[in-house]
N, CA, C and O atoms as a GROMACS GRO file, in nm:
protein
  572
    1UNK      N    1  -1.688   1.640  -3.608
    1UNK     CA    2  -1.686   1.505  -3.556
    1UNK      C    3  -1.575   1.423  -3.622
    1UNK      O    4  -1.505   1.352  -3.550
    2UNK      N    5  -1.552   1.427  -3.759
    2UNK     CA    6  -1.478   1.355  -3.810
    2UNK      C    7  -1.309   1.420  -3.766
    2UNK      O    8  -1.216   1.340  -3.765
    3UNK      N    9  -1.290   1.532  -3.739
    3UNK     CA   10  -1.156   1.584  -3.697
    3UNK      C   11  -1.142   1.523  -3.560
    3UNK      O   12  -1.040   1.455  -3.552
    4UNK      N   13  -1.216   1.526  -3.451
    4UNK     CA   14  -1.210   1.466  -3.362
    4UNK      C   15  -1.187   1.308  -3.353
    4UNK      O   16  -1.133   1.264  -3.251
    5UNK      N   17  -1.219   1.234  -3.437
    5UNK     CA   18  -1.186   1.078  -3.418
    5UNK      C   19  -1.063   1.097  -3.510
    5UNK      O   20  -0.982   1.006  -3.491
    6UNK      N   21  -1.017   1.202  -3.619
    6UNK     CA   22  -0.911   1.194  -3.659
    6UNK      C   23  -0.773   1.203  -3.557
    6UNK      O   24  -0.673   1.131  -3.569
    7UNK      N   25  -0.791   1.300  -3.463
    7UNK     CA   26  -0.717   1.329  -3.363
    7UNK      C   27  -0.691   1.196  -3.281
    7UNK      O   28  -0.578   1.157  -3.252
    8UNK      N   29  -0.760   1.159  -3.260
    8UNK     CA   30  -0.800   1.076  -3.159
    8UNK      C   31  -0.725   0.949  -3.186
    8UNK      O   32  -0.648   0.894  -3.108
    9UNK      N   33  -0.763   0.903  -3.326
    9UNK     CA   34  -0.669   0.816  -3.399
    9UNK      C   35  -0.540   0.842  -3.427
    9UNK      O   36  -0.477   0.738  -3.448
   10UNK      N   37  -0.466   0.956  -3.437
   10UNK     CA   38  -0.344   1.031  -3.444
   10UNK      C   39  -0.276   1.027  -3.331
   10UNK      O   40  -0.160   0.988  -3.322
   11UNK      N   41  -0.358   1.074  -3.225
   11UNK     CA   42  -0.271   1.063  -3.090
   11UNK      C   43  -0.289   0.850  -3.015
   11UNK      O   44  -0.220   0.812  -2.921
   12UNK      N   45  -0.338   0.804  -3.051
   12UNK     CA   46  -0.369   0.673  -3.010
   12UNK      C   47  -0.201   0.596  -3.103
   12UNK      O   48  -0.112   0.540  -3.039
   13UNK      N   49  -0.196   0.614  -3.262
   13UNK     CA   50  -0.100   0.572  -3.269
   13UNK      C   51   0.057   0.642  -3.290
   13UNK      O   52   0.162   0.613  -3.347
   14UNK      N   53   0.004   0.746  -3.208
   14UNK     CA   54   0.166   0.838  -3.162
   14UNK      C   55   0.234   0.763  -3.032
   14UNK      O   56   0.351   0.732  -3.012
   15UNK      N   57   0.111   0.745  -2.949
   15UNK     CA   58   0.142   0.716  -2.846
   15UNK      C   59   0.173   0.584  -2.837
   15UNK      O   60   0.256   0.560  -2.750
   16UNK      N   61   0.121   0.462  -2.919
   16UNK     CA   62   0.176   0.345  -2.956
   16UNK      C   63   0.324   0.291  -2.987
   16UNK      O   64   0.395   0.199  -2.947
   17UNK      N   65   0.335   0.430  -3.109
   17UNK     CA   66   0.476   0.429  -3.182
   17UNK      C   67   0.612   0.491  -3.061
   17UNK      O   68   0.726   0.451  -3.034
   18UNK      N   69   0.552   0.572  -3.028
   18UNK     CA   70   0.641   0.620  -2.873
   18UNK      C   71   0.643   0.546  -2.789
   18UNK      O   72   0.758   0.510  -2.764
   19UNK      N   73   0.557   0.492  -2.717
   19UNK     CA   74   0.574   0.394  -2.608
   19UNK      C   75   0.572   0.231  -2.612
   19UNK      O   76   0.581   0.155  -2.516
   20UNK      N   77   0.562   0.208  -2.721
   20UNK     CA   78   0.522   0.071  -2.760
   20UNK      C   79   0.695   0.007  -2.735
   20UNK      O   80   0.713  -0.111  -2.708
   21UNK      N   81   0.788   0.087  -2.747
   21UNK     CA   82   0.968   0.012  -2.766
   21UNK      C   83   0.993   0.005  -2.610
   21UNK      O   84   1.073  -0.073  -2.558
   22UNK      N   85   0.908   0.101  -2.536
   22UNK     CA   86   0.948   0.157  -2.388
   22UNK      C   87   0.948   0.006  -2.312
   22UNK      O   88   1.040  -0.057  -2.261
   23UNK      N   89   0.716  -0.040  -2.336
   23UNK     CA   90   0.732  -0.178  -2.258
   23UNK      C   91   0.771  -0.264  -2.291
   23UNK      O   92   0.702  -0.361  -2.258
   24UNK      N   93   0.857  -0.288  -2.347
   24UNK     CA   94   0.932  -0.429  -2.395
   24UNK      C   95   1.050  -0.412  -2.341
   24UNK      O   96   1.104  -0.522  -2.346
   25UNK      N   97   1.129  -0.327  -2.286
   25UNK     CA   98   1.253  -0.262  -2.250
   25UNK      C   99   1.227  -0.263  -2.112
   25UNK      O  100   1.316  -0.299  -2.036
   26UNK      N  101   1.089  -0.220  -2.056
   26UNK     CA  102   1.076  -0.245  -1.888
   26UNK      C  103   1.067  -0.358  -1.838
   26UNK      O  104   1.079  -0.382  -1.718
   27UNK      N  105   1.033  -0.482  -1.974
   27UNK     CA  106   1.025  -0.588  -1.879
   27UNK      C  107   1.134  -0.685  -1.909
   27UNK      O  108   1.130  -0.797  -1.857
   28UNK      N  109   1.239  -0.648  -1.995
   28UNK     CA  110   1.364  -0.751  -2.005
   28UNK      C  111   1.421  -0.724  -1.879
   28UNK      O  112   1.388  -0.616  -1.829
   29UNK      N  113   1.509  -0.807  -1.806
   29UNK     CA  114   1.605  -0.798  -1.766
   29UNK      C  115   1.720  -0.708  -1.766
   29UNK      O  116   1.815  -0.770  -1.814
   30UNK      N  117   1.752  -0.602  -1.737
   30UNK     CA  118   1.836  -0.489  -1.753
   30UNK      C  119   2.012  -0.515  -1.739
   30UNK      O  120   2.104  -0.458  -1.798
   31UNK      N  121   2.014  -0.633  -1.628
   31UNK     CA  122   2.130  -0.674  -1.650
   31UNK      C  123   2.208  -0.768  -1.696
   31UNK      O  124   2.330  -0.774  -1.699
   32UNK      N  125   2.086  -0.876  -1.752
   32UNK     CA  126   2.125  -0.957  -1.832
   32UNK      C  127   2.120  -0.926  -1.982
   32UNK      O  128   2.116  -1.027  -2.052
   33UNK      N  129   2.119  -0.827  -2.039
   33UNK     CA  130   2.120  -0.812  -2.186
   33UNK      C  131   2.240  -0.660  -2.202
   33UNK      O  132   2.214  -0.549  -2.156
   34UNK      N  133   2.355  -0.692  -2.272
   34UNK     CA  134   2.475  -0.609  -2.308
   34UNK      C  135   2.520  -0.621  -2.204
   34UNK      O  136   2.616  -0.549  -2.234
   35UNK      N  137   2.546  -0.655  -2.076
   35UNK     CA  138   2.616  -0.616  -1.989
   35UNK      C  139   2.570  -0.474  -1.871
   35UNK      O  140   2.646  -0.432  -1.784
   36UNK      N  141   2.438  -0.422  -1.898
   36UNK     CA  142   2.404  -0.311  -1.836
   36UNK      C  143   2.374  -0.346  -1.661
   36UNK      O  144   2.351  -0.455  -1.608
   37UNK      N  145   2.385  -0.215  -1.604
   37UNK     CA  146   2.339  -0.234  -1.432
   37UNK      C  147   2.184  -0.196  -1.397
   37UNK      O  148   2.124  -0.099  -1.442
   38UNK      N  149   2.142  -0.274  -1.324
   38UNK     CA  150   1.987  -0.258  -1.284
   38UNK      C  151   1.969  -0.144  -1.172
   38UNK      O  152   2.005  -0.137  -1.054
   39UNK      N  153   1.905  -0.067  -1.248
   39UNK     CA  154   1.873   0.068  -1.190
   39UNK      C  155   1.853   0.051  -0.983
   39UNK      O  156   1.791  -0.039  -0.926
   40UNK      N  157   1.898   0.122  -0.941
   40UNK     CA  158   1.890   0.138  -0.799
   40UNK      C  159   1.844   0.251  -0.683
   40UNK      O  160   1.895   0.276  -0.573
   41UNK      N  161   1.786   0.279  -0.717
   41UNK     CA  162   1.704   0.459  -0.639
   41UNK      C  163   1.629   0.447  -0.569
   41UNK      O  164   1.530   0.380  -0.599
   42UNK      N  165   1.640   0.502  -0.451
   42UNK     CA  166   1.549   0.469  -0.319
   42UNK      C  167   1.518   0.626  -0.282
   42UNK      O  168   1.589   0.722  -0.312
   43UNK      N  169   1.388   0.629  -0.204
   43UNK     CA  170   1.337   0.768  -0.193
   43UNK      C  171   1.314   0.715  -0.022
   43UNK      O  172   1.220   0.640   0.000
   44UNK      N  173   1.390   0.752   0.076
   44UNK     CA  174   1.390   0.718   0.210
   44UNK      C  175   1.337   0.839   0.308
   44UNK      O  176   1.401   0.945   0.309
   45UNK      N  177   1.196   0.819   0.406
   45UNK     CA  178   1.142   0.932   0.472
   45UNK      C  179   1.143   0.851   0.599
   45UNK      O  180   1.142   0.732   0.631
   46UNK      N  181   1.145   0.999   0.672
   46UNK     CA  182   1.096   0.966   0.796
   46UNK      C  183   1.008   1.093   0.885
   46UNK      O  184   1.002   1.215   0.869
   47UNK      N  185   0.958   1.019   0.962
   47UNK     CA  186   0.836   1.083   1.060
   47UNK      C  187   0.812   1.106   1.197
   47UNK      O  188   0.912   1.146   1.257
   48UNK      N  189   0.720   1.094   1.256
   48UNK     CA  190   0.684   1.094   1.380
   48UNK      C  191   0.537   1.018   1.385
   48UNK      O  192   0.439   1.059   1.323
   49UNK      N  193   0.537   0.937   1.442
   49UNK     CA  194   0.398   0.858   1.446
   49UNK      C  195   0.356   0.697   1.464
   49UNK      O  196   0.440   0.616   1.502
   50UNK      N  197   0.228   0.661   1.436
   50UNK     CA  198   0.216   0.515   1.440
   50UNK      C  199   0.219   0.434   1.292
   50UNK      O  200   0.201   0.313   1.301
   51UNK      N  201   0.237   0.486   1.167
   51UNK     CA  202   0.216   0.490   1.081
   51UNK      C  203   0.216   0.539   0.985
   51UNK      O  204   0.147   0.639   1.003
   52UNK      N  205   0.264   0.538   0.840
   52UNK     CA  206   0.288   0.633   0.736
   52UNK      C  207   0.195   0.673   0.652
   52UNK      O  208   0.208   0.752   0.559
   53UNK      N  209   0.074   0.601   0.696
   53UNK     CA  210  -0.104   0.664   0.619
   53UNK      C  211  -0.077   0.820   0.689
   53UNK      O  212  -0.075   0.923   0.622
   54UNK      N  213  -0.052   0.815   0.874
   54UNK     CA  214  -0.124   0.901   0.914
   54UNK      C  215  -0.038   1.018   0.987
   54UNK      O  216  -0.082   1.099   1.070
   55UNK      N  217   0.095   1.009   0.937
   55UNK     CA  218   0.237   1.052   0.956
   55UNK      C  219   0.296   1.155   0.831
   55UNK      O  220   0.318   1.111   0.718
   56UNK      N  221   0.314   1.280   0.863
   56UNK     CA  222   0.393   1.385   0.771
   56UNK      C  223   0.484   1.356   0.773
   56UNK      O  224   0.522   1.339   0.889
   57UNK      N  225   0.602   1.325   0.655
   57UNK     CA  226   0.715   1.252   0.644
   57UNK      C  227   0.807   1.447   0.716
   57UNK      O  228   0.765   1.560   0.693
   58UNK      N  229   0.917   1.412   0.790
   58UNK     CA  230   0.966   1.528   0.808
   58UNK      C  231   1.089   1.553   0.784
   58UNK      O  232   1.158   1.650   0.816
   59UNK      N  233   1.121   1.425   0.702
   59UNK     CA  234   1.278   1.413   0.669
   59UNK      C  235   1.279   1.317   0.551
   59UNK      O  236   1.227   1.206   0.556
   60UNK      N  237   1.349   1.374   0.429
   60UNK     CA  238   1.330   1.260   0.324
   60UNK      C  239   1.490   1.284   0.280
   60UNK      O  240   1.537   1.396   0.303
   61UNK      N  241   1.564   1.196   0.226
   61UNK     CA  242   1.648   1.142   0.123
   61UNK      C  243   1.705   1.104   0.071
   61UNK      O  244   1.749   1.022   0.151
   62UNK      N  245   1.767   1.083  -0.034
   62UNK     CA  246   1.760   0.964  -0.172
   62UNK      C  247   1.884   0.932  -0.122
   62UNK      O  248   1.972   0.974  -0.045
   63UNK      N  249   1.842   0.791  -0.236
   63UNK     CA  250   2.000   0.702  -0.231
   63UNK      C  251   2.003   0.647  -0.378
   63UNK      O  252   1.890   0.634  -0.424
   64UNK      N  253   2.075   0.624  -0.438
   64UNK     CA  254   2.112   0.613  -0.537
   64UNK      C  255   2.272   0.472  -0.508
   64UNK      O  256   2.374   0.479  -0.438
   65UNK      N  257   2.232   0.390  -0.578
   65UNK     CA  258   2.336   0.278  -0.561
   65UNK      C  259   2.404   0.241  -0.678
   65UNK      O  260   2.526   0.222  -0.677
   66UNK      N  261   2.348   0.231  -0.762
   66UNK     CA  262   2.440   0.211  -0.904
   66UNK      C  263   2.357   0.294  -1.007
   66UNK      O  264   2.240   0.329  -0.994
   67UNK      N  265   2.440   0.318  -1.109
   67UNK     CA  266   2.618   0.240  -1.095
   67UNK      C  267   2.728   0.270  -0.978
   67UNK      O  268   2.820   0.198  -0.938
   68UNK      N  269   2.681   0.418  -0.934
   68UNK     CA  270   2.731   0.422  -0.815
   68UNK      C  271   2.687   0.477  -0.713
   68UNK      O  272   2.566   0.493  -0.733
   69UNK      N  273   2.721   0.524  -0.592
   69UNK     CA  274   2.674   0.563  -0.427
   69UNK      C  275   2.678   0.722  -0.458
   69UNK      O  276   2.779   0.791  -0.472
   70UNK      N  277   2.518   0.771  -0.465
   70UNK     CA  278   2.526   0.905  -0.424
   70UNK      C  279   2.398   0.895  -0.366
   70UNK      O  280   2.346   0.800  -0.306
   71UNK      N  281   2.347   1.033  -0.399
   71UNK     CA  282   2.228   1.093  -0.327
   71UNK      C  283   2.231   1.199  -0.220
   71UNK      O  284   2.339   1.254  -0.198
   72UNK      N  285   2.140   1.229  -0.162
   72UNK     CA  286   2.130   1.309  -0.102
   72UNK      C  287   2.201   1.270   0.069
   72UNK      O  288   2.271   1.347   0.134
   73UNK      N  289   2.159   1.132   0.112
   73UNK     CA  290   2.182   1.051   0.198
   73UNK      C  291   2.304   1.100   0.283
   73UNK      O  292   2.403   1.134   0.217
   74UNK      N  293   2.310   1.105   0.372
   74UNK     CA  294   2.471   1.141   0.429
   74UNK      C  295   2.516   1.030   0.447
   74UNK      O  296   2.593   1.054   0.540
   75UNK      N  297   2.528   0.894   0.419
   75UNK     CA  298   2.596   0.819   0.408
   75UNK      C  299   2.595   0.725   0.361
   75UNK      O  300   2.609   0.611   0.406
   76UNK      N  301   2.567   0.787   0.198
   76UNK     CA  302   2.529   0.713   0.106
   76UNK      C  303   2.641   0.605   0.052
   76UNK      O  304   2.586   0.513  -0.009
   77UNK      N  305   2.760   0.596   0.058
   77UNK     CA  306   2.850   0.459   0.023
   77UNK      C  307   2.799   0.361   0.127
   77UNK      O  308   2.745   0.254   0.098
   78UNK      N  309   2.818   0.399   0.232
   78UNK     CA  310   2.818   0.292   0.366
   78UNK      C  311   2.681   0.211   0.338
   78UNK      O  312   2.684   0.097   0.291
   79UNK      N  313   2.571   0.273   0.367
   79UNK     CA  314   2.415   0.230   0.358
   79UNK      C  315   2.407   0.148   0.236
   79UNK      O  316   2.359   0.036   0.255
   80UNK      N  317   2.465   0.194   0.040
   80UNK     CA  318   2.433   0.150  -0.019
   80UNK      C  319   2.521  -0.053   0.013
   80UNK      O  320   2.478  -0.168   0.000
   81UNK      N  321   2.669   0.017   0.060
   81UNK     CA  322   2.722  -0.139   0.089
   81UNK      C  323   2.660  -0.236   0.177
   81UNK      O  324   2.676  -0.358   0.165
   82UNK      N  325   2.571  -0.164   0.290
   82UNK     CA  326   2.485  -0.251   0.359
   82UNK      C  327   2.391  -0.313   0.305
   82UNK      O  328   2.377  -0.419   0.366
   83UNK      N  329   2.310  -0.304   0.213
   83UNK     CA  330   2.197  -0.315   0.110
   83UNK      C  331   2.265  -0.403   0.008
   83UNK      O  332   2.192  -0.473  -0.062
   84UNK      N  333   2.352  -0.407  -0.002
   84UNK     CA  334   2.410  -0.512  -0.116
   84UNK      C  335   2.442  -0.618  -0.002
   84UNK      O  336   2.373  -0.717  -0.024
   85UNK      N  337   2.515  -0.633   0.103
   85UNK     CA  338   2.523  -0.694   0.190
   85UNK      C  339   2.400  -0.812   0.211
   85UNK      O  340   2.417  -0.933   0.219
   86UNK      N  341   2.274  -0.737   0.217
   86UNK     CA  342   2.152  -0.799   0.260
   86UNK      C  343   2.090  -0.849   0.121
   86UNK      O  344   2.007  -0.940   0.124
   87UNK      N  345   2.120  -0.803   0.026
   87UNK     CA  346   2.064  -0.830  -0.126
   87UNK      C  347   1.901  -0.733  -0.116
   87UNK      O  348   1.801  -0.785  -0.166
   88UNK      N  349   1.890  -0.592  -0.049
   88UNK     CA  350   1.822  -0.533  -0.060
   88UNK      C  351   1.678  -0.532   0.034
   88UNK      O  352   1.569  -0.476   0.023
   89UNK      N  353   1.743  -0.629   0.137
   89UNK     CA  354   1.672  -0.667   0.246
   89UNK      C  355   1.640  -0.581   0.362
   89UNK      O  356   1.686  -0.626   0.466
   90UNK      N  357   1.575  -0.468   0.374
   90UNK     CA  358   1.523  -0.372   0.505
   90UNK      C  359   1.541  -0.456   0.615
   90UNK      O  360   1.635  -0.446   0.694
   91UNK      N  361   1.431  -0.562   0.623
   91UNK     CA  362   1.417  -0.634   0.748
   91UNK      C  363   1.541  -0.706   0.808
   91UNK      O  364   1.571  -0.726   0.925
   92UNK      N  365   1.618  -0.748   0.667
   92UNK     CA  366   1.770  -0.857   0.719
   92UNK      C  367   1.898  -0.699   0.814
   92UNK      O  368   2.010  -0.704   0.865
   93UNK      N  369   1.838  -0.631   0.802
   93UNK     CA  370   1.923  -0.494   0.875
   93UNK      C  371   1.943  -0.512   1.042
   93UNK      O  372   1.913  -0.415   1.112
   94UNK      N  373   1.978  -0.596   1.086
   94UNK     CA  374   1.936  -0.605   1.233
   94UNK      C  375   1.974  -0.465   1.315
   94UNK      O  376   2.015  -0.358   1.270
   95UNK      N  377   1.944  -0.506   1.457
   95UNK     CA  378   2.013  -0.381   1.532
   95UNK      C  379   2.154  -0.432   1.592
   95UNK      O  380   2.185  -0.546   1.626
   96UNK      N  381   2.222  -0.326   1.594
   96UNK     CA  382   2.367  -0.319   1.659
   96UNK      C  383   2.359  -0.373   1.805
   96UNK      O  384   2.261  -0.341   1.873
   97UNK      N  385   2.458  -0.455   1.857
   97UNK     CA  386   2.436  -0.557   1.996
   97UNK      C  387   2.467  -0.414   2.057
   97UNK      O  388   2.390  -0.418   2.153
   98UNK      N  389   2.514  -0.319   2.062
   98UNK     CA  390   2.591  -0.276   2.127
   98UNK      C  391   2.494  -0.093   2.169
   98UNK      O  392   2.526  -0.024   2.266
   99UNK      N  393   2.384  -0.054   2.074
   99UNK     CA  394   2.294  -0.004   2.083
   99UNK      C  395   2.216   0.027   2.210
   99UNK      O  396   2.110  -0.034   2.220
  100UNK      N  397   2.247   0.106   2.302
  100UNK     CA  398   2.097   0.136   2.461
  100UNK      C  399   2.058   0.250   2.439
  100UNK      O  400   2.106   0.362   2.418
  101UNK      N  401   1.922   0.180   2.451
  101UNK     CA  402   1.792   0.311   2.439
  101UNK      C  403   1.712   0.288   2.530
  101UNK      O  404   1.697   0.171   2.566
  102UNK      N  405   1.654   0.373   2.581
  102UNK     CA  406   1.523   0.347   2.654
  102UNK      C  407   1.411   0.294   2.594
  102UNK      O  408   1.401   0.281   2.472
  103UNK      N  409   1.329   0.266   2.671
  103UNK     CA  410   1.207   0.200   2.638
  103UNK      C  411   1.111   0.284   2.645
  103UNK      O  412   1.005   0.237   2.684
  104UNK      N  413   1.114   0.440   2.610
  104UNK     CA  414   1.050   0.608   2.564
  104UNK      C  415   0.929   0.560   2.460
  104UNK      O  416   0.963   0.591   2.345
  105UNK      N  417   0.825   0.508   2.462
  105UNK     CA  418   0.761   0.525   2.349
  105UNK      C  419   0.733   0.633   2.290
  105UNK      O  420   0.655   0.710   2.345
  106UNK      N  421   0.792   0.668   2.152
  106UNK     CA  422   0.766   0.802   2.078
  106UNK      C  423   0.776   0.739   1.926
  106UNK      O  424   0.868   0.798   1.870
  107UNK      N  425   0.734   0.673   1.864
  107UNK     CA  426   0.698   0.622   1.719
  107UNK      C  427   0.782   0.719   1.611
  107UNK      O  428   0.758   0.832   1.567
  108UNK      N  429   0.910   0.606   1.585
  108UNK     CA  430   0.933   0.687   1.417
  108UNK      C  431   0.885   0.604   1.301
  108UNK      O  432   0.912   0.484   1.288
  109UNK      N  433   0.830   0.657   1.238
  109UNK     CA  434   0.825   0.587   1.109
  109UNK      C  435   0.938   0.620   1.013
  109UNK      O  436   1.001   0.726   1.022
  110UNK      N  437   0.967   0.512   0.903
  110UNK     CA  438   1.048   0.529   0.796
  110UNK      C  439   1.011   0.428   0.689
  110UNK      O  440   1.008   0.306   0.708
  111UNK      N  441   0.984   0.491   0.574
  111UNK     CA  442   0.988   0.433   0.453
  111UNK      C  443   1.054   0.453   0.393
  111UNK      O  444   1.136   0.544   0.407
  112UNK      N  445   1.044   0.343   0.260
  112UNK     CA  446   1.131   0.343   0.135
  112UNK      C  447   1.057   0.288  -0.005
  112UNK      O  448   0.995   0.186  -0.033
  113UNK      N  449   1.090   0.397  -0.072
  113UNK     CA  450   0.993   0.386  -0.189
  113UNK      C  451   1.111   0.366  -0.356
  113UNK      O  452   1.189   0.461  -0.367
  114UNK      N  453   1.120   0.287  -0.439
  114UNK     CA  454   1.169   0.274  -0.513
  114UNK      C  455   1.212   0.158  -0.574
  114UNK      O  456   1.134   0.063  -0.577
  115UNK      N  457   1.344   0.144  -0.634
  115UNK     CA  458   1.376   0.042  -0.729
  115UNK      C  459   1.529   0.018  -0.669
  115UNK      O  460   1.611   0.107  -0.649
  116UNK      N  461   1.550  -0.147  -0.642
  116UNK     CA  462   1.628  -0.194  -0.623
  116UNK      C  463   1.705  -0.310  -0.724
  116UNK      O  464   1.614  -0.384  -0.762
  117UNK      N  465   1.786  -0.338  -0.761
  117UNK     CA  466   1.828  -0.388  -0.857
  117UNK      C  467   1.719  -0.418  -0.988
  117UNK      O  468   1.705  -0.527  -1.044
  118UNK      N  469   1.635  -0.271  -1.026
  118UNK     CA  470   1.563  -0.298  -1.120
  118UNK      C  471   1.424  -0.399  -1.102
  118UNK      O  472   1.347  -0.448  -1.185
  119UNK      N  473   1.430  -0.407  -0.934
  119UNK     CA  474   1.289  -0.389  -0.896
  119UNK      C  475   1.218  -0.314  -0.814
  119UNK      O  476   1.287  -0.256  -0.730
  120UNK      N  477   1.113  -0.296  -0.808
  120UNK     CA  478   1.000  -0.228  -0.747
  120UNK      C  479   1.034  -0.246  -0.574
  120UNK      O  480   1.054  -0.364  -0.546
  121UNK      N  481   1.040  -0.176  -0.488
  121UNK     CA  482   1.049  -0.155  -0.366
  121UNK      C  483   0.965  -0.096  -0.279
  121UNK      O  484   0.948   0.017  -0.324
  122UNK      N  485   0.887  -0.112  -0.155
  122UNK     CA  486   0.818  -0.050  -0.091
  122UNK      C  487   0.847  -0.083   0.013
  122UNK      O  488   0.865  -0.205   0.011
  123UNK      N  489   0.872  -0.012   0.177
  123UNK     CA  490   0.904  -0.069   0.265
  123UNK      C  491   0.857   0.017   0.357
  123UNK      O  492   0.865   0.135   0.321
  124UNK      N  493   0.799  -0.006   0.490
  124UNK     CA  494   0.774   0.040   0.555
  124UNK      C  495   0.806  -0.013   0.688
  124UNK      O  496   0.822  -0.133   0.704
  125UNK      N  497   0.816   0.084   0.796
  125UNK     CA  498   0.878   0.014   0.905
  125UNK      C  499   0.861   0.142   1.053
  125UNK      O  500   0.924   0.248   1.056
  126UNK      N  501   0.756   0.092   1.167
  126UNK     CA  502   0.792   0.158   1.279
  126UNK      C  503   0.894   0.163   1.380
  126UNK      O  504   0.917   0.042   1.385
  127UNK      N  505   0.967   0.211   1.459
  127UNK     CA  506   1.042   0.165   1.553
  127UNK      C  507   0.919   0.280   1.659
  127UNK      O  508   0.821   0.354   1.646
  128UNK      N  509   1.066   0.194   1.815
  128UNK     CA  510   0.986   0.276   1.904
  128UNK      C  511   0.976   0.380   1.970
  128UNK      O  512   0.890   0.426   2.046
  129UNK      N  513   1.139   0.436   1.906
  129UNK     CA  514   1.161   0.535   1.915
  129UNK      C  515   1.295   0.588   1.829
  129UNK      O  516   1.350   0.500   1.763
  130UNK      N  517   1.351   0.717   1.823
  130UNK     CA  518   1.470   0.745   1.777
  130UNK      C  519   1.579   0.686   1.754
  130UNK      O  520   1.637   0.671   1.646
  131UNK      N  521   1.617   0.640   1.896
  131UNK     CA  522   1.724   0.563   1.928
  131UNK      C  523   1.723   0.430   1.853
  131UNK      O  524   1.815   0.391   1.781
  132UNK      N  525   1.631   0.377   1.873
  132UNK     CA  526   1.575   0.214   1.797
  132UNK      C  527   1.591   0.232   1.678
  132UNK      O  528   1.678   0.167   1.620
  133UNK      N  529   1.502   0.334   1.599
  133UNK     CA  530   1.548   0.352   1.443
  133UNK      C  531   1.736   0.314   1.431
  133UNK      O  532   1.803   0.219   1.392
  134UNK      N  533   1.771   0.486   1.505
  134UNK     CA  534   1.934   0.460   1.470
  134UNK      C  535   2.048   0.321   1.488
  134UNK      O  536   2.166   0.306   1.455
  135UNK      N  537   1.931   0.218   1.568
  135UNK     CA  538   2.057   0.127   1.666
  135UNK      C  539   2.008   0.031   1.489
  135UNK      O  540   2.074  -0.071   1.512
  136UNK      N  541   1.954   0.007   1.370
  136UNK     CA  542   1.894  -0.035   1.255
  136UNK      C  543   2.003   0.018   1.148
  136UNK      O  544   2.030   0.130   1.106
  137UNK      N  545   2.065  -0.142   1.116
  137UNK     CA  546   2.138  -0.099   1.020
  137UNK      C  547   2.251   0.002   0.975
  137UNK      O  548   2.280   0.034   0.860
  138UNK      N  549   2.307   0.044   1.094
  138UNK     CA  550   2.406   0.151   1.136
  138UNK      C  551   2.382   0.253   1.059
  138UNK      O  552   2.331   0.354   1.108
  139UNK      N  553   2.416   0.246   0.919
  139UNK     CA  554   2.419   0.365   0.807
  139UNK      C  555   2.271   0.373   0.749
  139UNK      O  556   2.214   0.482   0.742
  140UNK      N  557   2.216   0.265   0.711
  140UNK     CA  558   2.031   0.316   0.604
  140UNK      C  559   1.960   0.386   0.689
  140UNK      O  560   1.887   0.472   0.638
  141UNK      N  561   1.961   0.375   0.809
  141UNK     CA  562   1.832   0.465   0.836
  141UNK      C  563   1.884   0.574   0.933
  141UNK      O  564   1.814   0.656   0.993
  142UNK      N  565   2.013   0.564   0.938
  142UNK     CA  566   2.075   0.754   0.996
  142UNK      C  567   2.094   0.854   0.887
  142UNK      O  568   2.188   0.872   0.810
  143UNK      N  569   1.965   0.923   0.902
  143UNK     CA  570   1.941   1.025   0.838
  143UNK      C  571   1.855   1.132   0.894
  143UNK      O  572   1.832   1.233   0.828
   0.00000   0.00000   0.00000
């Protein structure tokens, strides 16, 4: 019994001494202290359906914006410059005037899960079909 609360007390302030520098560091400001850039990583899926509860994502991937444009994304410079454009705004993405689709109801879903200038991101969004997704933001959501 007594090895067990010894442990117990051992791992309680390991885990203190390890993580205790971490939350004080998650909640400053990242780019206001030295000059550093606020982390930017987006995990972008898409589906088939009315919804992403009830939708197998069948296409996922990343974007990465700073410090700079990669990821998996095929057009990851363009998309990330659109997103700075909007200040990280999904919804401010309008559609292209120039965009015709039919009016096919077939439901895509697309989310976005991650961190945008070092904040928390969640986004979700149906269109009404393929075409509608693609006519959104030219580059974020052609994938």
């Amino acid at each position: 019994m007594r090895n067990t609360a010894r442990w117990a007390a051992t791992l309680g302030l390991t885990a203190t001494a390890v993580c205790g520098p971490l939350t004080g560091a998650a909640l400053a400001e990242p780019a206001a202290a030295s000059g550093l850039y606020a982390p930017s990583a987006l995990v972008l899926t898409l589906g088939h359906g009315d919804s992403a509860a009830t939708v197998t994502p069948e296409r996922a991937v990343t974007l990465t914006c700073a410090p700079t444009s990669s990821g998996t994304h095929p057009a990851a410079p363009q998309a990330c410059a659109e997103l700075r454009a909007t200040g990280g705004d999904f919804d401010a993405l309008g559609a292209r005037s120039d965009a015709l689709c039919t009016r096919e109801y077939d439901p895509v879903v697309v989310t976005v899960d991650g961190v945008w200038r070092g904040k928390r991101v969640s986004y979700e969004r149906t269109f009404a079909n393929e075409c509608v997704k693609s006519s959104y933001g030219t580059s974020v959501f052609a994938f």
